[in-house]
C-alpha positions in Angstrom: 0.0 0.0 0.0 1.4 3.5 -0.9 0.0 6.3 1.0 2.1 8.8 -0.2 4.4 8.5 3.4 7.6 7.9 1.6 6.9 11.2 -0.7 6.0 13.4 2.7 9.2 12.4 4.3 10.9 13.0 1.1 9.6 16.4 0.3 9.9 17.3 4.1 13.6 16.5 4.3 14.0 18.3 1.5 12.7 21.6 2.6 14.6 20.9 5.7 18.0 20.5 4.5 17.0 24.0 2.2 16.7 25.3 5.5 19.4 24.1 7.1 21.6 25.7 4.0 20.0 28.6 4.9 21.0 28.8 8.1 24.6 27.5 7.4 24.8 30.5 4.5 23.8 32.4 6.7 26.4 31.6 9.6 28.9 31.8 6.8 28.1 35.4 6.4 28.5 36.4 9.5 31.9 34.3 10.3 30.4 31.9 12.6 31.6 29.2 10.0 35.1 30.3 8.8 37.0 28.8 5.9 41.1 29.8 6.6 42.5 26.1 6.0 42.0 23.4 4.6 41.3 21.4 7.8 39.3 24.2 8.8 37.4 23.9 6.0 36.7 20.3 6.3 35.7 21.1 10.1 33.4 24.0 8.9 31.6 21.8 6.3 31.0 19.4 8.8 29.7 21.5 11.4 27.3 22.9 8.5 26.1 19.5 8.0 25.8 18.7 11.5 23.5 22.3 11.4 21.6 20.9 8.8 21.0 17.7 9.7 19.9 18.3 13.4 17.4 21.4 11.6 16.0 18.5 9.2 15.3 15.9 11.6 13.6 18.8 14.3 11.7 20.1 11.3 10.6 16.2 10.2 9.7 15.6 14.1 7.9 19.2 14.3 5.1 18.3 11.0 4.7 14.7 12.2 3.6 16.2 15.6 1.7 19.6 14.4 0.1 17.9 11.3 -1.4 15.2 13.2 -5.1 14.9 13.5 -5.7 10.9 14.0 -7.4 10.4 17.1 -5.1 9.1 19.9 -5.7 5.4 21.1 -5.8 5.4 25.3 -3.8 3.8 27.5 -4.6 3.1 31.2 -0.5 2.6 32.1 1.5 2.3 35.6 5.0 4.3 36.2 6.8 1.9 36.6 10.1 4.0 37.5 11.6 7.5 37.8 15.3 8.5 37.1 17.3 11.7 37.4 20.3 11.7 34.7 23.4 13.6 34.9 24.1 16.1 37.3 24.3 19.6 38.1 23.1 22.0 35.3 22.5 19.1 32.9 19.7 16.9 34.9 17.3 15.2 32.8 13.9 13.5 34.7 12.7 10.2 32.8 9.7 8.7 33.7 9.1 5.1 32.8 5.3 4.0 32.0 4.6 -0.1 32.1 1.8 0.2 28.2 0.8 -3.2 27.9 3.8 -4.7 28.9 6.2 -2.5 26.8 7.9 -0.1 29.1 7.8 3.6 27.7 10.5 6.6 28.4 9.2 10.2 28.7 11.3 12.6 29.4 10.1 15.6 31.3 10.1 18.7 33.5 11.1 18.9 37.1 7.7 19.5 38.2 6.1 16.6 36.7 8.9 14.7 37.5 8.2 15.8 41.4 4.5 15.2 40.9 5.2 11.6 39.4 5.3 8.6 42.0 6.1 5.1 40.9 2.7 3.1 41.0 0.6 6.0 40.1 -1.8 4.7 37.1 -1.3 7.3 34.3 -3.3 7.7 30.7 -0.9 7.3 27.7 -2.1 8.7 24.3 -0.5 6.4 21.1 -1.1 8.8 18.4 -0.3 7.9 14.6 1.2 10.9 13.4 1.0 12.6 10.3 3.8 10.9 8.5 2.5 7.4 10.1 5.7 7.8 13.0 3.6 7.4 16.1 3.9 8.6 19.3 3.3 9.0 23.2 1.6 11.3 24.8 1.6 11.0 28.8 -1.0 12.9 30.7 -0.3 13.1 34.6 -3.3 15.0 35.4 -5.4 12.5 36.6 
């Protein structure tokens, strides 16, 4: 079955990586990006790639999510643990959701993390995602 996915992500990338050429031009111009030797050069074309890439993928990711309107599926789910990673200035809170026996990482905020306790039943949205790439949704506002 072709449903035209394959041509979305296509066409998606594509503007992405325009605009991540945009954005490397543009960093050329004002000497972010400098070309003074050759292995300069080669570390300047890789950091524009590197620009590019990450603004392709976080565009792909940003019209899967926006573009979506399928209606979620609902999950009843448990935490099933919490974890702080890293330390200092570069803590990251992951919450870990038992869906029907798959076990789910979100990553989140402080004060969800805080609000979170292991055991607590949670809803999990699956949506489908407008280029078919689904997703989780967890809701701790029970």
């Amino acid at each position: 079955v072709n449903d035209g996915t394959a041509t979305k992500y296509i066409l998606i990338a594509l503007v992405g990586a325009i605009i991540g050429v945009i954005v490397c031009i543009m960093l050329l111009k004002r000497g972010v990006l400098k070309f003074e030797s050759v292995s300069s050069n080669y570390l300047a074309l890789f950091f524009a790639f590197l620009i590019s890439a990450t603004i392709t993928f976080s565009f792909i990711s940003s019209v899967n999510y926006c573009l979506d309107t399928s209606t979620p599926e609902v999950f009843e789910a448990e935490i099933t643990n919490k974890e702080e990673v890293g330390s200092g200035k570069t803590v990251s809170y992951h919450i870990y959701v038992d869906v029907n026996g798959e076990t789910v990482e979100f990553r989140t905020g402080i004060r969800r993390f805080s609000q979170a306790e292991s055991g607590e039943k949670v809803n999990v949205y699956l949506y489908d995602g407008f280029l078919g790439d689904d997703y989780y949704i967890l809701d701790l506002n029970q």
